[in-house]
N, C-alpha and C positions, 0 to 999 in steps of 0.2 A: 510863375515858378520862381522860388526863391534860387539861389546859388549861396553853396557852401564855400569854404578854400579847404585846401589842403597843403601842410605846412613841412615843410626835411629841414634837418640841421644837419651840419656835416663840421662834427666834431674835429677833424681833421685838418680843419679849414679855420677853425676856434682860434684869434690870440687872446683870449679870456679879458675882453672890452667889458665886459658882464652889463653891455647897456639893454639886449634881451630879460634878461632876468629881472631888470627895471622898469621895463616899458611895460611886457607881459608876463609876472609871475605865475599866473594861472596855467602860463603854456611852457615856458620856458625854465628850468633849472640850469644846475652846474653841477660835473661830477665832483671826484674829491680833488682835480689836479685844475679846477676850475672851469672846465671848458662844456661848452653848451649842452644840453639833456635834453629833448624833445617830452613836454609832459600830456601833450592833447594834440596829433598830429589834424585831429579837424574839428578844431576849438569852434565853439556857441558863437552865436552873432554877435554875440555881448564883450566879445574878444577881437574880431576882426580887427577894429583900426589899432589897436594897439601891438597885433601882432603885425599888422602894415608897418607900423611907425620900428616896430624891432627891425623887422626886413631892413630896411630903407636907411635905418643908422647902422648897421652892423657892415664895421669896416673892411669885412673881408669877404662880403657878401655870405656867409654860412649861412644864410637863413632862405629857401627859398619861399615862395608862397604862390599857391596855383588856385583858380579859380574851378570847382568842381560843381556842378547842378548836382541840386537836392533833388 
């Protein structure tokens, strides 16, 4: 059985690093005052580690990411 993730941003939590929108643009935008947009909350495989790698630098931790079975 494969496993998905499943991904929250909490805008609120944003100090507009924009290293998400770098690491994962497929998943990840910015609204207009710059702060995180959630674009695919349970991005392709093809997405995983760079939505890891967003997680894991985002300095305020906003990004969460959970492991979900497909």
């Amino acid at each position: 059985m494969s496993t998905g993730i499943r991904v929250t941003a909490d805008a609120g939590r944003c100090v507009v690093s924009s290293l998400c929108v770098y690491r994962a643009p497929a998943v990840f935008d910015q609204d207009d005052d710059g702060h995180v947009t959630l674009l695919d909350p349970r991005p392709p495989v093809e997405h995983h580690e760079a939505v890891w790698r967003a997680a894991r630098g985002c300095p305020t931790r906003a990004i969460q990411v959970e492991f979900e079975p497909s």
